[in-house]
N, C-alpha and C positions, 0 to 999 in steps of 0.2 A: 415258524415255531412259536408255541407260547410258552416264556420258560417261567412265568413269574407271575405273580399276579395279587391284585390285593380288594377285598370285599368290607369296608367299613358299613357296618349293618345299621350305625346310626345316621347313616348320610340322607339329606333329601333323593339322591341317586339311588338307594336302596329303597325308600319308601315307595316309590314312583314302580320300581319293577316288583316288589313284591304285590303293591295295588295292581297291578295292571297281568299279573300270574294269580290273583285270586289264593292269597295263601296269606291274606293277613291274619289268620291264627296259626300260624306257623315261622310267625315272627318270633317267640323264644328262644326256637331252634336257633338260630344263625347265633353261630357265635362270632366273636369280631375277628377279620384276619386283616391283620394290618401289613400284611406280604409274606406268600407263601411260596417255595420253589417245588423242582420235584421231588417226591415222596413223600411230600408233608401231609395232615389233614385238613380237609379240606370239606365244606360241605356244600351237598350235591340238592339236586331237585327232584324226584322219580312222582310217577303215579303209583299208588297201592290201592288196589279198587278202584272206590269211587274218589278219592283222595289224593291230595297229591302234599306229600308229606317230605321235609328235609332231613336228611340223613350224611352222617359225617363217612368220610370215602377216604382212603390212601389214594393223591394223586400220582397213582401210577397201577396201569391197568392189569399188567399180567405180575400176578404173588406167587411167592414160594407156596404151595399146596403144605410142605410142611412146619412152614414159620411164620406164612400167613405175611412176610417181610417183601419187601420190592425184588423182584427177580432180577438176574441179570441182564434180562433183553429189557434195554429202552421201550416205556411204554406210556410214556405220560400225555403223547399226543397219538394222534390216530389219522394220516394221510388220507383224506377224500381218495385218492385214487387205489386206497387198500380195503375202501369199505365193502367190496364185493368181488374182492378175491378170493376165495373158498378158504384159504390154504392162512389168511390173515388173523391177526389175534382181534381184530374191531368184526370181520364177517358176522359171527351171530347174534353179536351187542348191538350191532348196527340194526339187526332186525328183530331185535325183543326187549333190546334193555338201553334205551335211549335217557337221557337226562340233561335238564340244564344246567351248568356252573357259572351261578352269577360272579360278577365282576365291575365294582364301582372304577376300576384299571388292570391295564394289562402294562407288565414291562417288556421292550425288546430291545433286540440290539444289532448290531450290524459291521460288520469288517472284522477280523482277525481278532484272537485273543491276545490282549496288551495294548492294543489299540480300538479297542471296540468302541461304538458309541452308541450310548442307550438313550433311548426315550419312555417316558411315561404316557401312556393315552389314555382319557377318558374323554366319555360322552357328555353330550352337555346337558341333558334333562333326565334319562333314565340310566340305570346300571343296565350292562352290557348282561344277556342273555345267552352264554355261550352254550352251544352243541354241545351234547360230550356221548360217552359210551361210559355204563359202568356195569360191572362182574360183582358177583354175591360169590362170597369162599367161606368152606368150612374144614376148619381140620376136622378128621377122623376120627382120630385116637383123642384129642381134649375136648372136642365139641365147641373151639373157643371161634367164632363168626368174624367174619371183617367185609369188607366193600370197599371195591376198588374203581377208579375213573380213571377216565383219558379226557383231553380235547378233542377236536374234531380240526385239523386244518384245511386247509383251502389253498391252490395258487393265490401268489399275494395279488390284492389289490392295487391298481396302479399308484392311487394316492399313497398307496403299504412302499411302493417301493424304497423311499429310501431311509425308512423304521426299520424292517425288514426286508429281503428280498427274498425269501424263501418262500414265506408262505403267510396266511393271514387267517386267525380263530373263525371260526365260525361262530359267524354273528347271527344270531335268531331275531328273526321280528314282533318281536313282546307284545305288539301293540294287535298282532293279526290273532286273534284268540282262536281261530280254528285249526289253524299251522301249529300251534303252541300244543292243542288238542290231542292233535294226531302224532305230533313229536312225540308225547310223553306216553299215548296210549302202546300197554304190548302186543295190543292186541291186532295194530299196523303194521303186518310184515311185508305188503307191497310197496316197498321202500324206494319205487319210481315217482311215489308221491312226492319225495324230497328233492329230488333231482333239480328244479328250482333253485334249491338252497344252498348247492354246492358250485354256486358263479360266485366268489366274494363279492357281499354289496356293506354297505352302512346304514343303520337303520336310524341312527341320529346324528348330529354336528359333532365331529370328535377335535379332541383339545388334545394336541403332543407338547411336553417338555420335557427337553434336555436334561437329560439327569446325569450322576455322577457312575453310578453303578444299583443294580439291583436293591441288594440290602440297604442302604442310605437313605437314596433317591433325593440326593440335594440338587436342584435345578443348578443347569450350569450356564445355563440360556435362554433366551424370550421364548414363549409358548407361543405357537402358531395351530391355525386350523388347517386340517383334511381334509 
């Protein structure tokens, strides 16, 4: 699960993935998210055209059609093994409306609530390039628009296991500009093409530290590498 997550837009980490996504005039957009949970705003990456432009998203994929607010059903990640269930809320996002949610860190955490123990992960040279799915909504009756995402998770990675053991973000390879391409194009619904991306790998040296809790994030222990 990815419950947490935070995008400092003035980080060398950010400069690095927005240079290497081809979107440095799209750096205004990013606004700073110094750590955000679910349902919060969040901003997303999509193609429009020829463009690939940032746009701010409710992390949580399925909305009330009539408040346009997070629905009841849990939806802020999106399980690999639901992306091509018919019957799934990621099925037709997975195959028209792909996006990426950068990330300078993700938080996780692990064992029982009361006893949990979180960690902070970040990469060592670029911001993390996450999967996502995101939905475009309009009320009817006010015309008033909104945009929703999800993550994308993955069985955890073995190094993931004990940050996590449930499961590991999907991590995109920023640096492969044709996988990046075809990610973000809608016009890619042979969606065997990704099949690759759904083995959890790492695309750069990642840094975990012991934190305190979520909102905080006071280190409570030496940082080791993944």
């Amino acid at each position: 699960m990815c419950g947490f997550f935070e995008f400092n837009n003035n980080s060398p980490l950010a400069d690095e993935l927005i240079e290497a996504l081809d979107i440095d005039e799209q750096t205004p957009m990013f606004r700073a998210n110094m750590g955000a949970g679910p349902a919060s705003s969040v901003d997303i990456i999509v193609q429009s055209g020829s463009d690939r432009i940032v746009v701010p998203a409710v992390w949580w994929l399925l909305l009330d059609p009539q408040t346009l607010k997070p629905s009841r059903y849990t939806s802020f990640n999106t399980r690999s093994d639901k992306l091509n269930v018919r019957s799934s809320a990621g099925f037709i996002p997975y195959r028209h409306n792909r996006c990426i949610i950068p990330a300078t860190a993700v938080i996780e955490g692990e064992g029982a609530k009361g006893s949990r123990r979180y960690h902070s992960i970040k990469p060592q040279h670029c911001a993390f390039a996450m999967g996502g799915l995101y939905r475009q909504w309009i009320n009817k009756v006010t015309g008033e628009q909104a945009t929703s995402c999800s993550v994308i998770t993955l069985p955890p990675h073995p190094k993931w296991q004990t940050i996590h053991s449930q499961s590991t973000p999907l991590f995109l390879p920023h640096a492969d500009k044709a996988i990046i391409q075809q990610w973000l194009d809608p016009d890619v619904t042979n969606v065997e093409v990704f099949n690759q991306l759904l083995t959890p790998s790492f695309h750069d040296q990642l840094i975990a530290t012991p934190i305190d809790r979520p909102s905080t994030r006071n280190p409570t222990g030496s940082t080791f590498q993944l």
